[in-house]
N, C-alpha and C positions, 0 to 999 in steps of 0.2 A: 750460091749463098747457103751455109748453114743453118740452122733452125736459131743459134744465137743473133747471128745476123736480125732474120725474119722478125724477132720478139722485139727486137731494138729498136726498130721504127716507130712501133706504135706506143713503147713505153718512151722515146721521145716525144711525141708531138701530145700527146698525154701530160707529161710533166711540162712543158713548153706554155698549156692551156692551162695549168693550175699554176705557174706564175705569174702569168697573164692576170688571171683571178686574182692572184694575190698584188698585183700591181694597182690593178680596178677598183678594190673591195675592202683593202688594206686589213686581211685578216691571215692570222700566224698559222692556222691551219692548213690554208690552202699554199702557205709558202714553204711549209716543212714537209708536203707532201710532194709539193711540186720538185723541192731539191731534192729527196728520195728515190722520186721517177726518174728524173733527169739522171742522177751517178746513176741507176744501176742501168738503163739505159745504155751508158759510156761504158760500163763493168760489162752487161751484154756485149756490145758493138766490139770492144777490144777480144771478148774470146771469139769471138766468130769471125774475124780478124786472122788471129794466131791458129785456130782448126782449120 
């Protein structure tokens, strides 16, 4: 596994928890961070993928 790989995990289940939140809590902050984490997450997982 590459170190993009490595970083992907936990910036998924990080962004996973701030929608969560934001599903709970019904606040726009914790929904705009939560989809932040989550793509780059998917941006991470795809280069560490490709290297």
């Amino acid at each position: 596994m590459s170190a993009f790989s490595l970083i992907a995990i936990p910036l998924f289940l990080c962004g996973m928890i701030m929608l969560l939140l934001a599903a709970t809590f019904k606040k726009r902050g914790f929904l705009s961070s939560g989809v932040a984490l989550t793509s780059s997450s998917v941006v991470f997982a795809t280069l560490g993928i490709t290297l």
